[in-house]
N, C-alpha and C positions, 0 to 999 in steps of 0.2 A: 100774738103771744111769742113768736119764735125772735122776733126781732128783740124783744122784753128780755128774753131769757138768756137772748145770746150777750146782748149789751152789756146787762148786771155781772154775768160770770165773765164777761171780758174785763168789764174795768175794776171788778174787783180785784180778780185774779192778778190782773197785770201792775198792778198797787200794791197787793203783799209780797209778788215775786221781782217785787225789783231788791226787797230787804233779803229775801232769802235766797235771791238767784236764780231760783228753782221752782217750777212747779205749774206754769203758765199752759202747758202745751199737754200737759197731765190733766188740769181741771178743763180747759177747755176742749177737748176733741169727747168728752162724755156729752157734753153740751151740743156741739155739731152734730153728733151721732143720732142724738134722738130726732134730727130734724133732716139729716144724709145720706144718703149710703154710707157703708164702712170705706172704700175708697174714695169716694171725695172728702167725708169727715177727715181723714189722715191729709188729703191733699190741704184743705181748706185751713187745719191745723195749724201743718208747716208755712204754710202764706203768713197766716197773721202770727206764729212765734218770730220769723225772722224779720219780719217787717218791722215788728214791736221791739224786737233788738237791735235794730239799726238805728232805730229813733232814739231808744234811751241811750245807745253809743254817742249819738249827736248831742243828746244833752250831758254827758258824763265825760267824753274821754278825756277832758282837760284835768280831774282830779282823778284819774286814771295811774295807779304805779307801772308803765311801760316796762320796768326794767324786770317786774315779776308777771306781764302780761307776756313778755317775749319768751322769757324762759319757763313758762308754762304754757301757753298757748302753743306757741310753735311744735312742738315732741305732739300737742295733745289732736295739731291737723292729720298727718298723716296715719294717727292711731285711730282716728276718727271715720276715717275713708278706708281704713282694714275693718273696721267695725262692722261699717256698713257692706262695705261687700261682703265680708262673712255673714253677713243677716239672711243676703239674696240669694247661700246658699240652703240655709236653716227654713222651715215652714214655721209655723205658732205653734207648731204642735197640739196633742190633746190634752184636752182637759183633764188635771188631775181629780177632780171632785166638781159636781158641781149643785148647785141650788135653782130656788124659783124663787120668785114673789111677781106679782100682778102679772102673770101671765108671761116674765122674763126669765130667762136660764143665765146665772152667771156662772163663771170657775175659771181658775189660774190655769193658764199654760206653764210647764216647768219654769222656764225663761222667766216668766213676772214673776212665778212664785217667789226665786231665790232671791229676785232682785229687791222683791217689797221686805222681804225677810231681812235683807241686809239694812236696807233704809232703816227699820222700824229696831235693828240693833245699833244700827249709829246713830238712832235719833235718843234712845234709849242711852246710851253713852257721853252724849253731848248734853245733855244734863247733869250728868255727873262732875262735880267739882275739880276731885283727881284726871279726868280726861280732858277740862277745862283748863288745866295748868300747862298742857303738855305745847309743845311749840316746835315748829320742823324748820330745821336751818335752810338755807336758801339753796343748797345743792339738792334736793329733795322737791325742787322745784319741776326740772322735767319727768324726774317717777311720777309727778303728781299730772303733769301734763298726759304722760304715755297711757298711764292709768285712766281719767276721767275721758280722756279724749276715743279709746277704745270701749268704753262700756256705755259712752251716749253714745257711737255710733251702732251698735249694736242691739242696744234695748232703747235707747232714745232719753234715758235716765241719766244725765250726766250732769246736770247743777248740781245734786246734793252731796257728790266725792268731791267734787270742786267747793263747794261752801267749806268741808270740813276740812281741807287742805289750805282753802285761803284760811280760815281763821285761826291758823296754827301760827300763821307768818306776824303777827300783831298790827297789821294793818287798821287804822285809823276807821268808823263805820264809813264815812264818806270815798274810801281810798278801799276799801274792801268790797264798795257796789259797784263802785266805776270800774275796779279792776277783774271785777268778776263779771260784769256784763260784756268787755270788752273781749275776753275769753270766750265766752261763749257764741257772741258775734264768730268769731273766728271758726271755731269746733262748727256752728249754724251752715256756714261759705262751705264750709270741705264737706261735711254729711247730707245736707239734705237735695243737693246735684244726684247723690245717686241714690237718696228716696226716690225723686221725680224716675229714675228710669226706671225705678222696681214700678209704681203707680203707672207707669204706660201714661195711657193718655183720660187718666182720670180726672183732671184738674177740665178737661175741654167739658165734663160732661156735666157740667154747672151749665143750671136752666138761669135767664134771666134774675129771679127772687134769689136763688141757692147767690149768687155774684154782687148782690146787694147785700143779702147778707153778711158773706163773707169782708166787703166791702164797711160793712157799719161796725162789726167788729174788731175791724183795725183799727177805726177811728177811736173805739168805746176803749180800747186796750193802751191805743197812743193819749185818752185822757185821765188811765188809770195811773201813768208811767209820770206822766207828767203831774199829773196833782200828788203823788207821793216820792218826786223829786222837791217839789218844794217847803214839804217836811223834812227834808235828809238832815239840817243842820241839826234838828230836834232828836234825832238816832241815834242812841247809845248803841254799844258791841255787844251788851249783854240783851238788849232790843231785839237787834240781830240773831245774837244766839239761842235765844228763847225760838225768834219765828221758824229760822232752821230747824230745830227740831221739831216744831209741832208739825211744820210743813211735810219732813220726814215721814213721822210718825200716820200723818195722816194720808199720804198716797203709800207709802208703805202699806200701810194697813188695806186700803183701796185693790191695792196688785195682790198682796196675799187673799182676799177673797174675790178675784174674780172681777170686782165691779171694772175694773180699767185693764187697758195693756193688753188684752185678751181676745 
């Protein structure tokens, strides 16, 4: 059953988040968790998000816009690596509220709250027509870097300021996944080096099965990436902009009560 359950939310996951950027490392580490500890689920997470984004870099970066990869990605490394070491000062803090169901306690730590809060008002936004028009000139490019590069290194949330920053630029859909997975690759290389030292030596304490696991997931995630690379011709921006925001809207919602991030 674990293998069933990790497979299906890997390749799905990694099929919808290649349209929206975002959201792979969100749906999946609820999925590890039920089957982890909370330290290897997080270890196990970042294994198969970057794994899974080196592989779609391999199949994208030739329709990749470099010229808005550099000037955003670049500002968004070392704001990413500030992020993250400010994390290793911060705890999760407590729970502002919390609930049950089958025997489980959820509730937001401050930190996810504000975060799902904000998602779930940009996703909110990004349905709107008038915020749909709006377009950011190309010097707006490294705020956009410094910005998303700092708040994924920090809450780990950083596709969906990045989704709503590339699609200001008018990028093409095919020039908008390539050049946002490429991005993220990047921001992936500088933050999660110093998750692993926040985790110690949590990644060693995979048993045999937890290694297969984690192992069949990257495969299930690299066939999710890959079967909806070769829909991309099919991808309208409005495609795009519909799945951003639902993907939004719906870890958004996930961080403000609790169920994730937590």
């Amino acid at each position: 059953m674990d293998f069933l359950i990790i497979g299906v939310v890997a390749f799905l996951a990694s099929g919808l988040t290649l349209y929206s950027g975002f959201g792979l490392g969100s749906v999946l580490l609820p999925a590890f968790a039920l089957f982890f500890p909370a330290p290897v689920a997080v270890a196990a997470t970042g294994v198969v998000h970057l794994l899974n984004g080196l592989f779609k870099g391999a199949l994208l970066w030739r329709q990749a816009d470099w010229i808005v990869v550099l000037r955003f990605g670049l500002p968004a490394v070392p704001a990413a690596v500030a992020g993250a070491w400010l994390l290793t000062g911060f705890g999760a803090g407590d729970q502002l509220f919390s609930w049950s169901v089958g025997g489980r306690v959820f509730g937001p730590a401050p930190a996810a709250l504000v975060v799902g809060a904000v998602m779930v008002a940009l996703g909110l936004l990004e349905l709107q027509p008038w915020f749909q028009r709006l377009a950011a000139p190309p010097s707006a490019a490294p705020v956009g870097g410094l910005a998303t590069g700092f708040l994924g290194g920090l809450t780990g949330q950083q596709g969906a300021l990045r989704s709503m920053f590339l699609l200001r630029f008018g990028l093409d859909p095919a020039r908008f996944i390539a050049t946002g997975v490429m991005i993220a690759v990047l921001i992936d290389l500088s933050r999660l080096p110093v998750y692993a030292l926040m985790a110690g030596s949590a990644a060693g304490a995979l048993d045999a099965r937890q290694g297969w696991l984690v192992g069949w997931a990257v495969l299930c995630a690299f066939a999710g990436a890959w079967s909806a690379v070769r829909w991309l011709k099919k991808v309208t921006i409005g495609l795009v902009r519909e799945v951003v925001a639902a993907v939004m809207l719906a870890i958004g919602a996930a961080l403000v009560a609790g169920l994730i991030g937590s």
